[in-house]
Short mmCIF file of the C-alpha atoms (twelve columns), coordinates in Angstrom:
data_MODEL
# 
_entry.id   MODEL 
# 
loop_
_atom_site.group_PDB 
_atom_site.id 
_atom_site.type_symbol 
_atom_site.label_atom_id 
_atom_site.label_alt_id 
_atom_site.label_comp_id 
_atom_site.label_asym_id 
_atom_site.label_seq_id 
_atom_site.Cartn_x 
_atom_site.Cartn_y 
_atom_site.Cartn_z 
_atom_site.pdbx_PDB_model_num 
ATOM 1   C CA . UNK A 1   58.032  57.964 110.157 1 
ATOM 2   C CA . UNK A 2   55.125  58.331 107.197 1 
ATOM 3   C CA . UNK A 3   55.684  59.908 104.012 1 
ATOM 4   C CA . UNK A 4   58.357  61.800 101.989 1 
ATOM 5   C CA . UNK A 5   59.966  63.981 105.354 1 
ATOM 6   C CA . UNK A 6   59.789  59.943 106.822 1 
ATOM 7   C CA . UNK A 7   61.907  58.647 103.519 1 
ATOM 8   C CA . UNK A 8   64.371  61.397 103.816 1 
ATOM 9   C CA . UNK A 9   65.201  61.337 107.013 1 
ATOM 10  C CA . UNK A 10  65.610  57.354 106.732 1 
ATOM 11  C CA . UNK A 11  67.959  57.860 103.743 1 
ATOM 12  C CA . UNK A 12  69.942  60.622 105.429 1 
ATOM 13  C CA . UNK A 13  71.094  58.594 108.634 1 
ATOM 14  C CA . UNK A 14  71.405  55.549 105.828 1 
ATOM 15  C CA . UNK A 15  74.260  58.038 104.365 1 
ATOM 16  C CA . UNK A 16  75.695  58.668 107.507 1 
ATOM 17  C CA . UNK A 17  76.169  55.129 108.499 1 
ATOM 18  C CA . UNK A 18  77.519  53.810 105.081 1 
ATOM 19  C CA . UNK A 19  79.836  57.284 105.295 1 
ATOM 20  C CA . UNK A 20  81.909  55.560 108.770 1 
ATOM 21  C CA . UNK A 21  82.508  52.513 106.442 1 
ATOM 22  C CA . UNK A 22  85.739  53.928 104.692 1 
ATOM 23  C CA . UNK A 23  87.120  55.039 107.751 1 
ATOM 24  C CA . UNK A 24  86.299  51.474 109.450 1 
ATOM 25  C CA . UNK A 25  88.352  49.572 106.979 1 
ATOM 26  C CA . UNK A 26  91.239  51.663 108.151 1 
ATOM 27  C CA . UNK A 27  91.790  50.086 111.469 1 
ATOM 28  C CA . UNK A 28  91.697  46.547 109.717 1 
ATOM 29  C CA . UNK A 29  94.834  47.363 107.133 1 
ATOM 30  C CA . UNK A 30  96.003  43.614 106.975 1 
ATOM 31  C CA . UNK A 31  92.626  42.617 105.487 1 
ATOM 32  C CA . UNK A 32  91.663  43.248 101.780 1 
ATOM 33  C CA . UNK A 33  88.863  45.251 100.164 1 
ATOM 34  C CA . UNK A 34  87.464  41.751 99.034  1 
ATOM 35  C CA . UNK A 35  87.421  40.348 102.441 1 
ATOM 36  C CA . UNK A 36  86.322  43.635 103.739 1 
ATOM 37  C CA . UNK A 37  83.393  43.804 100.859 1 
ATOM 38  C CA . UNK A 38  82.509  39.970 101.130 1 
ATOM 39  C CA . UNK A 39  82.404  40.013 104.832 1 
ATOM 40  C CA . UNK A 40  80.334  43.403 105.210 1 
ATOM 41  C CA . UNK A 41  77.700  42.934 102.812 1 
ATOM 42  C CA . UNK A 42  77.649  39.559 102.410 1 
ATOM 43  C CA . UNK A 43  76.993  38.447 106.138 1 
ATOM 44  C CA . UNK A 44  74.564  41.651 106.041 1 
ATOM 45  C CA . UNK A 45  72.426  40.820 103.212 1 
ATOM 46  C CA . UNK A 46  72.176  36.862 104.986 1 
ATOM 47  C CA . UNK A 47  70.947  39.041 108.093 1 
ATOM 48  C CA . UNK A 48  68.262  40.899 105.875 1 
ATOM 49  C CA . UNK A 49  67.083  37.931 104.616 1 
ATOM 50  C CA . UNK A 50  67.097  36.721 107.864 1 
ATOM 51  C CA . UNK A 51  64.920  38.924 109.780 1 
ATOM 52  C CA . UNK A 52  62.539  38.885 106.157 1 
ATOM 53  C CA . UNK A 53  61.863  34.664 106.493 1 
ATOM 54  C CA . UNK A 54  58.221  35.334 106.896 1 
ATOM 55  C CA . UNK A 55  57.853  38.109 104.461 1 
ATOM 56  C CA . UNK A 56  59.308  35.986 102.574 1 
ATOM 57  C CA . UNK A 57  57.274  32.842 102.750 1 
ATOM 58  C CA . UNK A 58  54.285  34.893 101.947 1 
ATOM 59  C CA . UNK A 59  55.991  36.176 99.102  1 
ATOM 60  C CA . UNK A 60  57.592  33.100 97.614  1 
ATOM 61  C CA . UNK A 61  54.627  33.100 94.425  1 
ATOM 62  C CA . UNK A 62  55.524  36.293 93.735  1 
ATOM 63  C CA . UNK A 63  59.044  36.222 93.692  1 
ATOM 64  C CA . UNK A 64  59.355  33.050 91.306  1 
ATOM 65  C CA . UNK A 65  57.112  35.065 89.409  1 
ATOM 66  C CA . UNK A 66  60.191  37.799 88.946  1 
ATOM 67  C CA . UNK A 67  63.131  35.714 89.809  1 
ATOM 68  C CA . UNK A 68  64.798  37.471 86.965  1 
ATOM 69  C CA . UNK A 69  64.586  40.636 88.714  1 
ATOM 70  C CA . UNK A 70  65.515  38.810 92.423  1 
ATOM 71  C CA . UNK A 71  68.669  37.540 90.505  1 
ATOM 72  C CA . UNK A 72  69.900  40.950 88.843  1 
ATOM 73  C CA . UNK A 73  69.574  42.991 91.991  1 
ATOM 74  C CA . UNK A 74  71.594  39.825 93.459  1 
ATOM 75  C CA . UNK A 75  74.290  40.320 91.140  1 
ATOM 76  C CA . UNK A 76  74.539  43.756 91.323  1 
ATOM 77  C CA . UNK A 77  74.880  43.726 95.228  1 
ATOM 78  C CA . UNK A 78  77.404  41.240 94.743  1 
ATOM 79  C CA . UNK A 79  79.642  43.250 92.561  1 
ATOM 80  C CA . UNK A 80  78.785  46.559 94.612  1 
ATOM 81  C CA . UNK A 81  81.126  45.891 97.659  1 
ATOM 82  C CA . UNK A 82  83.686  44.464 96.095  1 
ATOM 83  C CA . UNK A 83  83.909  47.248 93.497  1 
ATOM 84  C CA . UNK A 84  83.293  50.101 95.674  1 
ATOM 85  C CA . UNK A 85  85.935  48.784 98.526  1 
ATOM 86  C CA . UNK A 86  88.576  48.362 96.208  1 
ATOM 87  C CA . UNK A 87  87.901  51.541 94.738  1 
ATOM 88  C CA . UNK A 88  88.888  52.803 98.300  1 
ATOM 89  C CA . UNK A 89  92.166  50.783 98.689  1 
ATOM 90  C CA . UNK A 90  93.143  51.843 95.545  1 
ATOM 91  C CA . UNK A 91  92.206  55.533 95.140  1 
ATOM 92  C CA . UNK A 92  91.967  56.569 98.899  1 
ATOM 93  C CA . UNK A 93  88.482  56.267 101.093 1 
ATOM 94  C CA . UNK A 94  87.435  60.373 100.053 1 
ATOM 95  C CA . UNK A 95  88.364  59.244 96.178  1 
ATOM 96  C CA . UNK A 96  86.671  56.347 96.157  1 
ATOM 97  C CA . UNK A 97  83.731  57.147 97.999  1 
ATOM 98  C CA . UNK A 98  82.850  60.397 96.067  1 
ATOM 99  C CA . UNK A 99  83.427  58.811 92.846  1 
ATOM 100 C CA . UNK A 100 81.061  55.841 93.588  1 
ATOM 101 C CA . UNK A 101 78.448  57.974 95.271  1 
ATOM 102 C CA . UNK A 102 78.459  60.609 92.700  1 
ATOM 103 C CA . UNK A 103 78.051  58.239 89.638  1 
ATOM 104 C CA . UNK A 104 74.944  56.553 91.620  1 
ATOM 105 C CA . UNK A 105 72.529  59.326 91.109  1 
ATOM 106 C CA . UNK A 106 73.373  59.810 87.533  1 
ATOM 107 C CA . UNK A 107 73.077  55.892 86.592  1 
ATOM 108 C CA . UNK A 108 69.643  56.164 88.637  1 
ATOM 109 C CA . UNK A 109 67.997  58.842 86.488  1 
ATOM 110 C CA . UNK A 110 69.016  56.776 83.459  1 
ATOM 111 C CA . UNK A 111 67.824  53.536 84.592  1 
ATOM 112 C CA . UNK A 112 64.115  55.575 85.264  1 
ATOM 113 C CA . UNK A 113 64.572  57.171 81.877  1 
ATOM 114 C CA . UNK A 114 65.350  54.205 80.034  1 
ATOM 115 C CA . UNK A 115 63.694  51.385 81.857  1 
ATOM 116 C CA . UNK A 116 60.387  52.988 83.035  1 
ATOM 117 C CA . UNK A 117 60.366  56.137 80.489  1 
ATOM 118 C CA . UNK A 118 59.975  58.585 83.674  1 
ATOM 119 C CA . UNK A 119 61.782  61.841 82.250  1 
ATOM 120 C CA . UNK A 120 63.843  64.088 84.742  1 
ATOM 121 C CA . UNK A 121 62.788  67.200 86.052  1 
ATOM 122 C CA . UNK A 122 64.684  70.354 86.488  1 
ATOM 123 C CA . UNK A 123 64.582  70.143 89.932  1 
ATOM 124 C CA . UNK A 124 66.076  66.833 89.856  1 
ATOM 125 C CA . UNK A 125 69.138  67.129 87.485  1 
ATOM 126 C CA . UNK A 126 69.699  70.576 89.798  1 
ATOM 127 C CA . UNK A 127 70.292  68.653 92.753  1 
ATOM 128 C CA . UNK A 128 71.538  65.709 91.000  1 
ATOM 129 C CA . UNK A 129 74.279  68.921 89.492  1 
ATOM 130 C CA . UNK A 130 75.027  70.290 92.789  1 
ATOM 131 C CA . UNK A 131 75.913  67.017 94.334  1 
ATOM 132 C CA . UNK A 132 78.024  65.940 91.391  1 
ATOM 133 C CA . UNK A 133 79.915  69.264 91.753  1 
ATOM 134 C CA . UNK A 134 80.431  69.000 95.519  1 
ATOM 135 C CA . UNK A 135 81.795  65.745 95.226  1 
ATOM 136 C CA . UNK A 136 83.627  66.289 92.172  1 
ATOM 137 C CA . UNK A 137 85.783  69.813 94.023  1 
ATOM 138 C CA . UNK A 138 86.243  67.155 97.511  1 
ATOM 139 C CA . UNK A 139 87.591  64.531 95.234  1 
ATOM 140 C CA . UNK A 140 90.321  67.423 93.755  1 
ATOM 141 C CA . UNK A 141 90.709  68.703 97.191  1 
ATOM 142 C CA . UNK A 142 92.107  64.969 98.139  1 
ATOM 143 C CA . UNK A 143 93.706  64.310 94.812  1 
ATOM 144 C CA . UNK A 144 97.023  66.546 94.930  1 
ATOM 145 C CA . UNK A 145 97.189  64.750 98.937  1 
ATOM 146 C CA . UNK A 146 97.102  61.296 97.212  1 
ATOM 147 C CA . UNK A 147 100.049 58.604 97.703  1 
ATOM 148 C CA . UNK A 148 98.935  56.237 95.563  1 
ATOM 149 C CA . UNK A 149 100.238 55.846 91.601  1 
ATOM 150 C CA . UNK A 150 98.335  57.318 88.771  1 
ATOM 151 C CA . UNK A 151 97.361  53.926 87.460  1 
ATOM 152 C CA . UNK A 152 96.182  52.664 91.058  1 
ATOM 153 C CA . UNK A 153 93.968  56.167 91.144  1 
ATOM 154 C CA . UNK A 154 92.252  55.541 87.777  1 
ATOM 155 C CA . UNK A 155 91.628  52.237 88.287  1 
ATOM 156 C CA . UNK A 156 90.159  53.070 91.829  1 
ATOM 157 C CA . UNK A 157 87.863  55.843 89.849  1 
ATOM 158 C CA . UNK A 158 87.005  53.357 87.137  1 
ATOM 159 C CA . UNK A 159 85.661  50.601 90.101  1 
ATOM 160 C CA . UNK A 160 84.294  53.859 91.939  1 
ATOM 161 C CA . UNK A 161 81.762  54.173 88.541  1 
ATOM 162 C CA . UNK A 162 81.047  50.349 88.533  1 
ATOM 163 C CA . UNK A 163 79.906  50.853 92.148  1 
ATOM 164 C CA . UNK A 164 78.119  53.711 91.798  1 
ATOM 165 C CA . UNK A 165 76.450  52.255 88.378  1 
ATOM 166 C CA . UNK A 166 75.853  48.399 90.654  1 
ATOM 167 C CA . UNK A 167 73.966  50.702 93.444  1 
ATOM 168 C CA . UNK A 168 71.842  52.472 91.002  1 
ATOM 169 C CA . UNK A 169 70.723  49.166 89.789  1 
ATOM 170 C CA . UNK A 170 69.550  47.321 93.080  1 
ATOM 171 C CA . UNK A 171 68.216  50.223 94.017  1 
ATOM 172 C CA . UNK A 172 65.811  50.213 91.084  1 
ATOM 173 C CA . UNK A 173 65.390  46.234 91.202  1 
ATOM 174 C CA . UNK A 174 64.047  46.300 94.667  1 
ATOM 175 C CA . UNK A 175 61.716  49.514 94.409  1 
ATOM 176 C CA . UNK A 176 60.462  47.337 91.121  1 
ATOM 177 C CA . UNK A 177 59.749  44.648 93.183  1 
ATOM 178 C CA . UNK A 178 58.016  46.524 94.946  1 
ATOM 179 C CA . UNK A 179 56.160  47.897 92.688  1 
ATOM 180 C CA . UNK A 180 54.786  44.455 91.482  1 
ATOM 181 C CA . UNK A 181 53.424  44.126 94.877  1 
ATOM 182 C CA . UNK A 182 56.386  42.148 96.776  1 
ATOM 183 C CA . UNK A 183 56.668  44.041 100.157 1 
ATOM 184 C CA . UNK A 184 59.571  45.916 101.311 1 
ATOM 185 C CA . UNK A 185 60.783  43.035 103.626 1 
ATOM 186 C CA . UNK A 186 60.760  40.460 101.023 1 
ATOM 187 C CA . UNK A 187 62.047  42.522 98.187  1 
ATOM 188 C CA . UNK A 188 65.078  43.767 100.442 1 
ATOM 189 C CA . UNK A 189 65.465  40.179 101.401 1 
ATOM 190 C CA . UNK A 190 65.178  38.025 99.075  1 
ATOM 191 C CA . UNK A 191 67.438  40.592 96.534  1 
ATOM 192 C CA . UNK A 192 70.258  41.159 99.851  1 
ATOM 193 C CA . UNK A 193 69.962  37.334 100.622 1 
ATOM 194 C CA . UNK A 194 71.080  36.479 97.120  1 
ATOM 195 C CA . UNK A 195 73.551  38.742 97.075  1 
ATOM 196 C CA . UNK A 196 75.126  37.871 100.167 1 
ATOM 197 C CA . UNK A 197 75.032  33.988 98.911  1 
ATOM 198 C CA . UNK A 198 77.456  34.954 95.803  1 
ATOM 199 C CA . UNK A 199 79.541  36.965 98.640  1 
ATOM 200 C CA . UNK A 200 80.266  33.813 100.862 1 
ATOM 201 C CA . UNK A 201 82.858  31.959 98.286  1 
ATOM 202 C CA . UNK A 202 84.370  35.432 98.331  1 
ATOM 203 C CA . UNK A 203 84.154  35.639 101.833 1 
ATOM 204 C CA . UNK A 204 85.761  31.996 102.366 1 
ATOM 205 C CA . UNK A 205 88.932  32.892 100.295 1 
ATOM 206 C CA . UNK A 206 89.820  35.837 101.618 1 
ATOM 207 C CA . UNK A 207 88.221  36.482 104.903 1 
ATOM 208 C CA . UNK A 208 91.197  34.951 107.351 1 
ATOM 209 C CA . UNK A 209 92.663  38.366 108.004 1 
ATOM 210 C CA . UNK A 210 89.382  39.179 109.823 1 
ATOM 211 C CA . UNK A 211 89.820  36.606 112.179 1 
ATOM 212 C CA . UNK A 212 93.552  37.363 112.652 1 
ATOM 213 C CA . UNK A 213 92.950  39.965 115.595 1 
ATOM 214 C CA . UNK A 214 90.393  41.071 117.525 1 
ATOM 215 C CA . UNK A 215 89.992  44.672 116.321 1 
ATOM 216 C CA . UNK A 216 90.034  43.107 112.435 1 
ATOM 217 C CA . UNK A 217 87.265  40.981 114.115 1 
ATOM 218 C CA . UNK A 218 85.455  44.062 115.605 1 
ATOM 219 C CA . UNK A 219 85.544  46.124 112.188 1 
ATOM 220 C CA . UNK A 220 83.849  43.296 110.314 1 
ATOM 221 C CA . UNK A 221 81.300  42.634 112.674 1 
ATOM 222 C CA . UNK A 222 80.696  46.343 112.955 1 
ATOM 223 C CA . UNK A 223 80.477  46.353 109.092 1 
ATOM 224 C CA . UNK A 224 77.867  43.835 108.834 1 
ATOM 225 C CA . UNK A 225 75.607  45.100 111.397 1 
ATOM 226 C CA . UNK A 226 75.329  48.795 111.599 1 
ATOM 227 C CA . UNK A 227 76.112  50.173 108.043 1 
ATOM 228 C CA . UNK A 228 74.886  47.218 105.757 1 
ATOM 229 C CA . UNK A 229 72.271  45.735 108.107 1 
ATOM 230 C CA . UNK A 230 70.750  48.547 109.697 1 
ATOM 231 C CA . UNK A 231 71.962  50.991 107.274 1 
ATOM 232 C CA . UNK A 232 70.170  49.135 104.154 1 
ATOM 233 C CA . UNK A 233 67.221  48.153 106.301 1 
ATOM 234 C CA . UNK A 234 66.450  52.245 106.671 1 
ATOM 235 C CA . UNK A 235 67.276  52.423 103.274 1 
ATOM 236 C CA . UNK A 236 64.538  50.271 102.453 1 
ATOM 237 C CA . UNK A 237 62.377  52.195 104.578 1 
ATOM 238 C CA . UNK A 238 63.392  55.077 102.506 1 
ATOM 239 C CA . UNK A 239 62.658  53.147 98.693  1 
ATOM 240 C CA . UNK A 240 58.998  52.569 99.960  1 
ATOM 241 C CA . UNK A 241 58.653  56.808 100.734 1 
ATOM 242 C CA . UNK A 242 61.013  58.206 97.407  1 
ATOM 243 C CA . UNK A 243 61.897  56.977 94.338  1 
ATOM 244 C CA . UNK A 244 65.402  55.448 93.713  1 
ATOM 245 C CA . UNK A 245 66.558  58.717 92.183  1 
ATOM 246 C CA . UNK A 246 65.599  60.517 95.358  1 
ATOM 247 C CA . UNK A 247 66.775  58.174 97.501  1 
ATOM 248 C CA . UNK A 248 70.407  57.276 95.683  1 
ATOM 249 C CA . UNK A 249 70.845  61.672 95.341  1 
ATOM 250 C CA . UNK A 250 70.345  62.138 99.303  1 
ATOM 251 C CA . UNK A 251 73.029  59.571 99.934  1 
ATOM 252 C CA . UNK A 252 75.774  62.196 97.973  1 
ATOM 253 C CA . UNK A 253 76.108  63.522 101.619 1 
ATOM 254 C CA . UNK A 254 78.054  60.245 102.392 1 
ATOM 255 C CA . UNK A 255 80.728  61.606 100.701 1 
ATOM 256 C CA . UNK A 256 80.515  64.221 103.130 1 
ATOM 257 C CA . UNK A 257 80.252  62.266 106.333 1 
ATOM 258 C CA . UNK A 258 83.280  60.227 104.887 1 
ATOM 259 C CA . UNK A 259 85.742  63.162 104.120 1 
ATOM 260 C CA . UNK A 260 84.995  64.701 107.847 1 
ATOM 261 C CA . UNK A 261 85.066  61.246 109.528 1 
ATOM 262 C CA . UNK A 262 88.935  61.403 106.918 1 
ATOM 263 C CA . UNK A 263 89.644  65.206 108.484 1 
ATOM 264 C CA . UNK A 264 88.754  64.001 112.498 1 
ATOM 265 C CA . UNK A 265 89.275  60.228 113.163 1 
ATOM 266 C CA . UNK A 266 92.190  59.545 110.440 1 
ATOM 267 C CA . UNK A 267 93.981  62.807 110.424 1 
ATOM 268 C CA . UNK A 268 93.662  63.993 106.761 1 
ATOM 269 C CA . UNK A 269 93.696  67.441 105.770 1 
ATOM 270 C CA . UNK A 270 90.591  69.040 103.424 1 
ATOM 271 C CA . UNK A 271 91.627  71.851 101.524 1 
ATOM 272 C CA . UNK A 272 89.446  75.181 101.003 1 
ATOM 273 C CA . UNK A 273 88.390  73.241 97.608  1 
ATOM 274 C CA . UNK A 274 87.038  70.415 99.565  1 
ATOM 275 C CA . UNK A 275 84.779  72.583 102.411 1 
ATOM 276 C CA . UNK A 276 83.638  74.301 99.476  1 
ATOM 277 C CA . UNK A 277 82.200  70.858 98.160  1 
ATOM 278 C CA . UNK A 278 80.672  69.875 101.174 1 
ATOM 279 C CA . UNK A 279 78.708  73.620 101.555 1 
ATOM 280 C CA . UNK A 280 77.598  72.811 97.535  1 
ATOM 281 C CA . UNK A 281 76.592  69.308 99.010  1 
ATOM 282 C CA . UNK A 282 74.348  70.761 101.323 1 
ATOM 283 C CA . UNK A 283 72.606  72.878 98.897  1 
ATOM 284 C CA . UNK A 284 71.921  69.661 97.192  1 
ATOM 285 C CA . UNK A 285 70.031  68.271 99.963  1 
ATOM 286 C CA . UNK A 286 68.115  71.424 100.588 1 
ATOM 287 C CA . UNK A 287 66.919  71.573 97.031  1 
ATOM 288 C CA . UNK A 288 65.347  67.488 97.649  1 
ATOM 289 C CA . UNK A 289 63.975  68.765 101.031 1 
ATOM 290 C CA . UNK A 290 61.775  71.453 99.100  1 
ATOM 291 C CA . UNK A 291 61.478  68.977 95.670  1 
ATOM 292 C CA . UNK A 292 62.176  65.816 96.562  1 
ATOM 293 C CA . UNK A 293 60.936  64.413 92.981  1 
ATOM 294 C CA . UNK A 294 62.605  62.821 89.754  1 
ATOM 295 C CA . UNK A 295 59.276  63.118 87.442  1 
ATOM 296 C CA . UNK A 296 57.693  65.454 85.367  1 
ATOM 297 C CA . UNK A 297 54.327  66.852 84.874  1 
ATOM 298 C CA . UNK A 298 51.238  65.924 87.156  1 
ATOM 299 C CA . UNK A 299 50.319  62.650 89.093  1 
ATOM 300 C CA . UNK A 300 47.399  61.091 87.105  1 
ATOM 301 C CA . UNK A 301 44.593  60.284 89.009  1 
ATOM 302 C CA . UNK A 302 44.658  56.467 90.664  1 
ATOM 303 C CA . UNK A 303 43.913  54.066 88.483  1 
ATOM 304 C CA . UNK A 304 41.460  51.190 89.251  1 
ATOM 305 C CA . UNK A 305 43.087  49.313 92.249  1 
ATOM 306 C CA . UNK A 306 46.115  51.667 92.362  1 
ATOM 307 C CA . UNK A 307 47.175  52.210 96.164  1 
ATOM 308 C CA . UNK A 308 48.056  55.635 96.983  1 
ATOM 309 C CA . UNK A 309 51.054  56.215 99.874  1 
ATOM 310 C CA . UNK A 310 50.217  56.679 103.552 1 
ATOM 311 C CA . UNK A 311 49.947  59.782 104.278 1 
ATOM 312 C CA . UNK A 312 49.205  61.495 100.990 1 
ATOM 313 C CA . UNK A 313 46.484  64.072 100.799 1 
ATOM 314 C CA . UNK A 314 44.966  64.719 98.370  1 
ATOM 315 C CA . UNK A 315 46.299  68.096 97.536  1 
ATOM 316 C CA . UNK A 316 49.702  65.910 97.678  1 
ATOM 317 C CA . UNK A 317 48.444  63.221 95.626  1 
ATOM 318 C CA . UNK A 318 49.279  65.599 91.962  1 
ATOM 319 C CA . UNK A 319 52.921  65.789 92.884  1 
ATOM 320 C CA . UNK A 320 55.228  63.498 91.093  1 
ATOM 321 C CA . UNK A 321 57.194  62.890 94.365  1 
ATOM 322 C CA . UNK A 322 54.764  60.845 95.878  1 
ATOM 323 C CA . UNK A 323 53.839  59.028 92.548  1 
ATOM 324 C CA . UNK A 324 52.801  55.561 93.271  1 
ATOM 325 C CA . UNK A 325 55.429  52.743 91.597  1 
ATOM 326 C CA . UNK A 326 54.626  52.113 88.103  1 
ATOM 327 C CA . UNK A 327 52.225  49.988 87.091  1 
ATOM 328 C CA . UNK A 328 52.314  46.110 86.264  1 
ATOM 329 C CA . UNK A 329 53.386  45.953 82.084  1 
# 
């Protein structure tokens, strides 16, 4: 896969993976959204960094040279699972899930703004719009269906945004690292490897459930290895073809894959309201297939010793989409 169709299409089946987490956790009940959090990224970012020990040997200057950075994207994917899985437990897996996934997008864009002064364009905050919408009308669709109290729900939506907002920011750390010339092996590993390290105390204190049957057993190791290992390793794929704005938007169709896998596997109902969302979801994605950018105005032209992306003509090279990362401060 080379270029931007390459990053999107590494995102998307990213989305679809992290969307069969929710529905997972439901066939290990007598385990905990810590446990469940600790145990499925924490075990997955140890298996990124892993599979990255050469990458990053080679990198090791480099990544003293920001261990700053390395240790906020650590802390943020140590605070992601645990926030966005009890956001689940306590507002419902289509709740919690839209909520966390809708906020990323939004906390993106202002990290770019902010941080790296990269203004939004139009077609950006359109899709960025149309996914918020989508998700907001499935998370009213599941609302009136909820069981849970009104204090469990808006404490679920409240860790949904700290998800969401945790996301947004390792997203950006490791397409920063990037950026300063750490590859995407190292950066996802040596950020995921961290993290996972601040999961294992969490892990140890709470993880017995998961070893209390075989089927708990089963959804943990399923967990670790095909939404947070393989799922984040095509996500990184995808960071080194979009930027994180891109990238965190096309994951709003998790919310989708999660409120179908709700409808089919667990038996929920989805009101008119919520197949309404998902349709406005979809036009979300379409509008990043034909503009899959977050910038404004033209691409300058490559500076002295600037690398332009595989498979970028030069016809290409003047669209902000495929806008090298930023340069060294």
């Amino acid at each position: 896969m080379k270029g931007t169709t390459g990053g999107i299409l590494a995102i998307l089946v990213t989305a679809f993976l992290w969307g069969t987490t929710g529905t997972a956790a439901t066939f290990a009940p007598e385990a905990g959204p810590l446990a469940i959090g600790a145990a499925a990224l924490g075990v997955g970012g140890l298996l990124q960094a892993g599979i990255a020990v050469p990458a990053l040997r080679r990198a090791r200057p480099m990544l003293r040279a920001h261990a700053g950075l390395v240790a906020v994207g650590a802390g943020a994917v140590a605070v992601y699972p645990l926030a966005f899985y009890s956001s689940m437990h306590l507002a419902g897996v289509a709740i919690g899930t839209v909520v966390s996934l809708a906020s990323a997008p939004l906390a993106s864009g202002l990290l770019e703004l902010v941080l790296e002064r990269k203004p939004l364009s139009r077609w950006w905050v359109l899709a960025a719009a149309l996914g918020i919408t989508g998700s907001a009308l499935l998370c009213l669709s599941k609302a009136g269906q909820a069981t849970v109290s009104a204090t469990d729900t808006v404490t679920g939506i409240g860790l949904g945004m700290v998800a969401g907002a945790t996301y947004a920011l390792y997203s950006w750390v490791v397409h920063r690292l990037m950026g300063h010339g750490v590859d995407r092996a190292a950066a996802m590993g040596a950020v995921f490897g961290a993290g996972g390290v601040l999961l294992l105390p969490v892990l140890v204190a709470t993880g017995a459930p998961l070893l209390a049957s075989s089927q708990s057993f089963a959804v943990a190791a399923y967990m670790a290895l095909v939404p947070m290992f393989l799922g984040y390793y095509l996500f990184g794929i995808g960071l080194t073809r979009l930027r994180p704005s891109t990238a965190t938007t096309l994951t709003l169709t998790e919310p989708a894959v999660a409120a179908l896998l709700a409808v089919l596997v667990v038996g929920e109902q989805l009101a008119v309201l919520g197949w309404i969302g998902l349709s406005i979801l979809a036009a979300a994605l379409i509008v990043l297939a034909l503009a899959p950018t977050n910038s404004t105005g033209s691409r300058p032209p490559a500076a002295a010793g600037e690398t332009i992306p595989a498979g970028t003509s030069p016809a290409t090279q003047q669209r902000p989409a495929q806008a090298a990362p930023a340069p060294l401060p």
